[in-house]
C-alpha positions as CSV (number, residue, x, y, z in Angstrom):
1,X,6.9,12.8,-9.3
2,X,3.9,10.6,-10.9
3,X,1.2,11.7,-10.2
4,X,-2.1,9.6,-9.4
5,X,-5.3,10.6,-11.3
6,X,-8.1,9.8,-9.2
7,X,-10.9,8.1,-11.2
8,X,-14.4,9.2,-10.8
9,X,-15.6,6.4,-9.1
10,X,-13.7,7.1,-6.4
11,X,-13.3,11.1,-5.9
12,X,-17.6,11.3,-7.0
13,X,-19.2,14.4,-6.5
14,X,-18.2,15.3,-3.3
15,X,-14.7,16.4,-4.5
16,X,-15.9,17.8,-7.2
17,X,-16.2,21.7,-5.9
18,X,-13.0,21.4,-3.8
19,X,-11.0,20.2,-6.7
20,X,-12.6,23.2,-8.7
21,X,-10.7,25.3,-6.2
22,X,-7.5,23.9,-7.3
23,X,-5.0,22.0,-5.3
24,X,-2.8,24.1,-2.6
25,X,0.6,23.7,-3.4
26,X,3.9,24.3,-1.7
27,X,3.1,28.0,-2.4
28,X,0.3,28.1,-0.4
29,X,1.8,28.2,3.2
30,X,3.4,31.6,4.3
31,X,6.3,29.5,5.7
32,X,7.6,26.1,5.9
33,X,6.6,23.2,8.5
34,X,8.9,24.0,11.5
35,X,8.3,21.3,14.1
36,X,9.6,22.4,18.0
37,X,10.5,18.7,18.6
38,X,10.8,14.8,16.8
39,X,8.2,14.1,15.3
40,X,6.4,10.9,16.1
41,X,4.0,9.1,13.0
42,X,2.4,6.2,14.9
43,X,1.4,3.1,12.1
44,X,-1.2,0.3,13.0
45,X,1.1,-2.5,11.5
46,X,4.5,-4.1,12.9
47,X,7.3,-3.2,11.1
48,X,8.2,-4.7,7.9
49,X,4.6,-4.2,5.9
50,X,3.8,-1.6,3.0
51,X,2.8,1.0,5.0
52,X,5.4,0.5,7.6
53,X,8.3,0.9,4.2
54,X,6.5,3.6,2.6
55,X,6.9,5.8,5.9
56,X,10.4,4.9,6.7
57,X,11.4,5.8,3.3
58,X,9.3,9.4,3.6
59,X,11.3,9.8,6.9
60,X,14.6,9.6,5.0
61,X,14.2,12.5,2.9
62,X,11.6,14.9,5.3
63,X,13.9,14.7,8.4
64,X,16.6,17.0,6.9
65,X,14.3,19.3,5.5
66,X,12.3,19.7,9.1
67,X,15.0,19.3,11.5
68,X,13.9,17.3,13.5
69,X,13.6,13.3,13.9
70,X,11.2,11.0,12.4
71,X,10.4,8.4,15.1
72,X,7.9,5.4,13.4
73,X,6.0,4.1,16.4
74,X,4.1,0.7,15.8
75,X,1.3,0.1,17.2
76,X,-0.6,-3.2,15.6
77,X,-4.2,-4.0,17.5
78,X,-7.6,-4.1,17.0
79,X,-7.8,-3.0,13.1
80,X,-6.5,0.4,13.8
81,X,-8.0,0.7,17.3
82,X,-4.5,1.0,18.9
83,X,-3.3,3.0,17.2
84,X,-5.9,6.1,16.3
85,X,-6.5,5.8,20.3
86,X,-2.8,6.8,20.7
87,X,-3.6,9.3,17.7
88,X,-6.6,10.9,19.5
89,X,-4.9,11.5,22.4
90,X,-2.2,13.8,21.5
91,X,-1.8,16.9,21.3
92,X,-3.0,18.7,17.9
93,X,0.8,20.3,17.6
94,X,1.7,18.6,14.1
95,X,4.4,16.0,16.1
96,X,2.2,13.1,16.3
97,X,0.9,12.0,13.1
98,X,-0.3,8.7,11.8
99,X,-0.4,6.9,8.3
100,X,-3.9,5.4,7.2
101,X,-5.2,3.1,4.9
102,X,-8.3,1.9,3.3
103,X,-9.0,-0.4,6.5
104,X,-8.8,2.4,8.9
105,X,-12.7,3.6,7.1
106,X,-14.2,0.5,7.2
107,X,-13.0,-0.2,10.7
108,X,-15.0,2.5,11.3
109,X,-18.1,1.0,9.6
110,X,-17.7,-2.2,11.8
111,X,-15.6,-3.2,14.5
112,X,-14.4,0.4,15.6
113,X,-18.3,1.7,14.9
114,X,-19.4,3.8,18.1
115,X,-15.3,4.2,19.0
116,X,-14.3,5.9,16.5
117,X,-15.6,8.6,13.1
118,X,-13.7,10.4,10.4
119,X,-14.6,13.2,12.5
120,X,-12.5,12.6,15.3
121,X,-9.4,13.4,13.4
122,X,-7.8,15.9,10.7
123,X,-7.2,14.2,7.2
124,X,-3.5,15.9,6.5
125,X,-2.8,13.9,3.0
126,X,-3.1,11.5,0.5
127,X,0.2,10.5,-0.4
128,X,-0.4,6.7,-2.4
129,X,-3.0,4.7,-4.2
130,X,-1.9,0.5,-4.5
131,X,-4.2,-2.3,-6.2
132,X,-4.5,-5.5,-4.0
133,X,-3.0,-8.2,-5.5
134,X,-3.5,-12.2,-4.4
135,X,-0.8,-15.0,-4.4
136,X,0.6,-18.0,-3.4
137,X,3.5,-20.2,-2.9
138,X,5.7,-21.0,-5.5
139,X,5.0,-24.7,-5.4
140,X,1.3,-24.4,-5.1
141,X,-1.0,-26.0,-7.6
142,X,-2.8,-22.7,-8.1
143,X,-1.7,-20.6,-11.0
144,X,-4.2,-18.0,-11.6
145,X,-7.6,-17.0,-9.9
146,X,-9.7,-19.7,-11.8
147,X,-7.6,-22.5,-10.0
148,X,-8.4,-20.4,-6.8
149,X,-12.5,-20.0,-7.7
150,X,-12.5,-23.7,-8.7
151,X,-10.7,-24.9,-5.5
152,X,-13.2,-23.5,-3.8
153,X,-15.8,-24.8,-5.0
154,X,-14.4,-28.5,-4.9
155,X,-13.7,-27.8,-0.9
156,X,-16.9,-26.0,-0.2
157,X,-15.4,-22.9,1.1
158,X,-12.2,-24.4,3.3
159,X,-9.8,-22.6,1.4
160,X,-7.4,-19.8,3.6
161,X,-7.2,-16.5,2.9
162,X,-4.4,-15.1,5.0
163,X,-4.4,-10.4,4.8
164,X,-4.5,-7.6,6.6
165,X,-7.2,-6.8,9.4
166,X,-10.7,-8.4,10.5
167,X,-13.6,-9.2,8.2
168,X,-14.4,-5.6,7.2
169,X,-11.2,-4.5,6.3
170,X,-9.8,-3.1,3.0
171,X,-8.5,-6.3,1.8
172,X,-11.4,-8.6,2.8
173,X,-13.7,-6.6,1.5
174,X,-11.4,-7.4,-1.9
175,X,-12.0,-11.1,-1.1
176,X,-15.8,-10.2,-0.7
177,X,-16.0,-9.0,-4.0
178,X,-14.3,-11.9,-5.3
179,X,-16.5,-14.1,-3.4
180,X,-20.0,-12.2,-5.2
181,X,-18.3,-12.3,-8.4
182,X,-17.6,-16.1,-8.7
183,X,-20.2,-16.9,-6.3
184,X,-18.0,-18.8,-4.0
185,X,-16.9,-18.7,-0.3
186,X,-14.0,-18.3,1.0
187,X,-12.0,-18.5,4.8
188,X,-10.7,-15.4,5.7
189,X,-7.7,-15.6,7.9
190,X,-6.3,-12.2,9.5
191,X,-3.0,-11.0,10.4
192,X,-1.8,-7.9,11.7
193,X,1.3,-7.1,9.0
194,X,2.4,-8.3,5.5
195,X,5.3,-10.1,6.7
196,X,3.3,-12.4,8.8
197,X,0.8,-13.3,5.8
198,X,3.9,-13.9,3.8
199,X,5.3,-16.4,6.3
200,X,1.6,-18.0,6.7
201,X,1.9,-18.8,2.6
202,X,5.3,-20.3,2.5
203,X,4.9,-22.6,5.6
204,X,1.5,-23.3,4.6
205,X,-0.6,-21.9,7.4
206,X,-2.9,-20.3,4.2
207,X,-3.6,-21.1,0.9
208,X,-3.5,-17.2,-0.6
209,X,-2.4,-14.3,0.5
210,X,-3.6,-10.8,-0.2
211,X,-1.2,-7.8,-0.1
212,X,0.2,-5.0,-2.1
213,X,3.3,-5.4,-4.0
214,X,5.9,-3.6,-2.2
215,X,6.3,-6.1,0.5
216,X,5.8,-9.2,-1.8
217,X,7.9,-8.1,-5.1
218,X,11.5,-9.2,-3.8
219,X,10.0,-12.9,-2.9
220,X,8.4,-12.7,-6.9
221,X,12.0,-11.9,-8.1
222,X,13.3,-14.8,-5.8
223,X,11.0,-17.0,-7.4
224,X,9.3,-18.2,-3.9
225,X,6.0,-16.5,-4.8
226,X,3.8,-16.6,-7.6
227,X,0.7,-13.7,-8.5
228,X,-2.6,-15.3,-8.9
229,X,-4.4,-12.0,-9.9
230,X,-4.3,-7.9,-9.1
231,X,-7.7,-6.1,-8.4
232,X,-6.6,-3.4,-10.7
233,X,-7.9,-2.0,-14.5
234,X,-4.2,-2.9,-15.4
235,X,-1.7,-5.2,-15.0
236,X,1.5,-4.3,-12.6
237,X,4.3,-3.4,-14.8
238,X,6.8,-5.2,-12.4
239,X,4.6,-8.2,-12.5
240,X,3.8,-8.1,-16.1
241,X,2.4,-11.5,-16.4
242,X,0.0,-12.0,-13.8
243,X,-3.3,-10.9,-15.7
244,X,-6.3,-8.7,-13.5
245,X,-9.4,-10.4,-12.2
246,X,-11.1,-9.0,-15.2
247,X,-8.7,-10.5,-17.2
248,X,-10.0,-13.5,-15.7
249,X,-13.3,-13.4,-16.6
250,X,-14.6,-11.8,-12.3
251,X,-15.9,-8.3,-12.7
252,X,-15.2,-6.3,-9.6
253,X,-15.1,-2.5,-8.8
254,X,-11.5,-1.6,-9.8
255,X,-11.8,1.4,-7.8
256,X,-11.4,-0.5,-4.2
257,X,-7.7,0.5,-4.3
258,X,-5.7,0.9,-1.3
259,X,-4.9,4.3,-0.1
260,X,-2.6,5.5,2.4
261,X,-2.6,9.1,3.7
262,X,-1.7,11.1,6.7
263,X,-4.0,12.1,9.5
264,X,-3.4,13.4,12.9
265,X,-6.0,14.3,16.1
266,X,-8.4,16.9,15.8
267,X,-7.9,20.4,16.5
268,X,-4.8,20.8,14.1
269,X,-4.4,24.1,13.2
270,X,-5.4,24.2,9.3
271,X,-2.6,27.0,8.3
272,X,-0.3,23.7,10.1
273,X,-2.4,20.7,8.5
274,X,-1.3,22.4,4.6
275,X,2.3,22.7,6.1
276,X,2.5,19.2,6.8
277,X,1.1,18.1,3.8
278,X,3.8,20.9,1.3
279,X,6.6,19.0,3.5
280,X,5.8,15.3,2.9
281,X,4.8,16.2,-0.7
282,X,8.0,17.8,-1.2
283,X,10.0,15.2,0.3
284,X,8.5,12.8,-1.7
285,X,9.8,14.0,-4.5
286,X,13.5,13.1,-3.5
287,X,15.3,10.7,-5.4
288,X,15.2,8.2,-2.4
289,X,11.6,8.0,-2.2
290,X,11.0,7.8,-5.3
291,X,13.3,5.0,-6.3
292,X,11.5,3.2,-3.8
293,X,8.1,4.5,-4.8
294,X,8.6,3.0,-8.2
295,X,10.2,-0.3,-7.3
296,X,6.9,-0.9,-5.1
297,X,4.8,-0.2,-8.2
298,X,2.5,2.5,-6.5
299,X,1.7,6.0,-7.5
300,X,2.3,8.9,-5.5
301,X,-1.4,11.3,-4.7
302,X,-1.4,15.0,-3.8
303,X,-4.5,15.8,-2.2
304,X,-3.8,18.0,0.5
305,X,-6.3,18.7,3.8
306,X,-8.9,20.1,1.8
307,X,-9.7,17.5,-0.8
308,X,-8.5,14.5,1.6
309,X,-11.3,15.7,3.6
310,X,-14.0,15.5,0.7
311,X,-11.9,12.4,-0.6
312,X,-11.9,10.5,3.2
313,X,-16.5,12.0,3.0
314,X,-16.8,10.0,-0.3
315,X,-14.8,7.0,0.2
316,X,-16.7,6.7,3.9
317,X,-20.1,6.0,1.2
318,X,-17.9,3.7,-0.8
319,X,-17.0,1.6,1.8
320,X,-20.4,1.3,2.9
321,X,-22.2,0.2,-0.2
322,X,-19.6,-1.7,-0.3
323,X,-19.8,-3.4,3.7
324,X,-23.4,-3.6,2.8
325,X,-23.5,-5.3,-0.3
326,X,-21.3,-8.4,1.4
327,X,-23.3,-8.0,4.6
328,X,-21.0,-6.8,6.7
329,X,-22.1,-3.8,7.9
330,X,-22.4,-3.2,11.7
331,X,-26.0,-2.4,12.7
């Protein structure tokens, strides 16, 4: 299994005396995760998305080693708000779960302020780390990120942006940084899954889109999408010739990466919480996941409850300098 190593800017000091502990392995739990009943992992996208793949293709390889049933309940709305209600609601018996991502903490720093806190929930695992990337249509003028900055500035601005989530969330904070780095402005357009912002750039609703590559790499290799850039310290090795936005002359903070973990309501037993997270990291080490891992050009994490717990603490800061510094923050 590859795994991710987390780069300073991102795990900071917070991490730094949990990780000094050592991560607990499969080892550490007296006995395997032995749900009574299916168990139910609740995503805040439609189906079809990155997040919505990675957890169906978990669920083929944890279900036989559980015994029970993975059921993937989607619950789109409100930036996450649908779905970490549902989440908060349930009982803290390991069979309802949920998958989060960047967006979920700054949700929390802007529209979902006052509703909901990191503290409201158990952080189970950190399972992947995946670089935004931007792109458009095949037939589209653009061909790289300096045709995107320059467009801009012709059209003062009028230029869609079509991603995931409200103005806040993980990728529009990418665009945000794009914006302070070129000193342009941008439109942000929001959708609730990938497939929708893939439909928006071919029929033209939006000029860009912003996703991750899993959902986006099969319309790449049928030549109806182009990469205009990654937010990334390296090129994707499945898109080997569309070049970083350093590359491109806009410095950004490469370590505004998406994440996606697993995180249930509070009140989880912890001895439960490092079960959970021995089973999905040992299911992700079966061949099925990881063929698919790799084709999506993400790495795998292993933080378990412990250091996803200092991890979520110090990426809540990141986030905020980061809300702040585009003026986005919720007073």
């Amino acid at each position: 299994m590859k795994i991710w190593n987390f780069k300073t800017a991102l795990v900071g000091a917070a991490c730094a005396g949990v990780l000094s502990l050592g991560l607990a392995g499969p080892a550490a739990a007296q006995e395997g995760w032995k749900p009574t009943g299916p168990v139910n992992f609740v995503m805040h996208t439609k189906p079809g998305g990155g997040t919505d793949v990675m957890i169906r293709s978990l669920a083929h390889s944890l279900e036989p080693m559980i015994g029970q049933t993975v059921v993937v309940v989607n619950a789109p709305g409100g930036g996450g708000a649908t779905q970490m209600a549902k989440v908060a609601a349930s009982a803290p018996d390991g069979l309802t779960l949920a998958v989060n991502t960047v967006s979920h903490f700054t949700s929390m720093l802007t529209n979902l302020k006052g509703t909901f806190a990191p503290e409201d929930f158990e952080w189970i695992a950190l399972m992947q780390v995946d670089p935004i990337l931007f792109f458009a249509a095949k037939e589209s003028p653009l061909k790289d990120m300096k045709d995107l900055v320059e467009l801009a500035r012709s059209k003062e601005g009028q230029i869609n942006i079509g991603g995931f989530g409200p103005v806040g969330s993980m990728q529009n904070i990418g665009m945000s940084m794009l914006e302070q780095a070129a000193g342009v402005r941008f439109n942000w357009v929001a959708f609730e899954s990938t497939p929708d912002i893939i439909a928006a750039v071919l029929g033209g609703h939006v000029d860009v889109g912003v996703a991750n590559l899993g959902p986006v790499i099969e319309y790449f290799a049928a030549d109806r999408l182009k990469g205009l850039g990654v937010l990334g310290d390296n090129r994707l090795s499945s898109v080997p010739d569309m070049q970083t936005f350093g590359e491109q002359g806009y410095t950004v903070d490469t370590s505004w990466l998406q994440v996606r973990g697993v995180f249930g309501p509070k009140g989880i037993d912890p001895a439960l919480q490092q079960q959970i997270a021995d089973a999905i990291f040992r299911a992700m080490e079966a061949e099925t996941y990881q063929t698919y891992a790799r084709a999506a050009g993400v790495e795998d994490g292993a933080f378990g409850p412990v250091e996803y717990t200092a991890f979520v603490k110090n990426i809540m800061t990141i986030a905020e300098e980061q809300l702040g510094a585009a003026g986005l923050l919720t007073q």
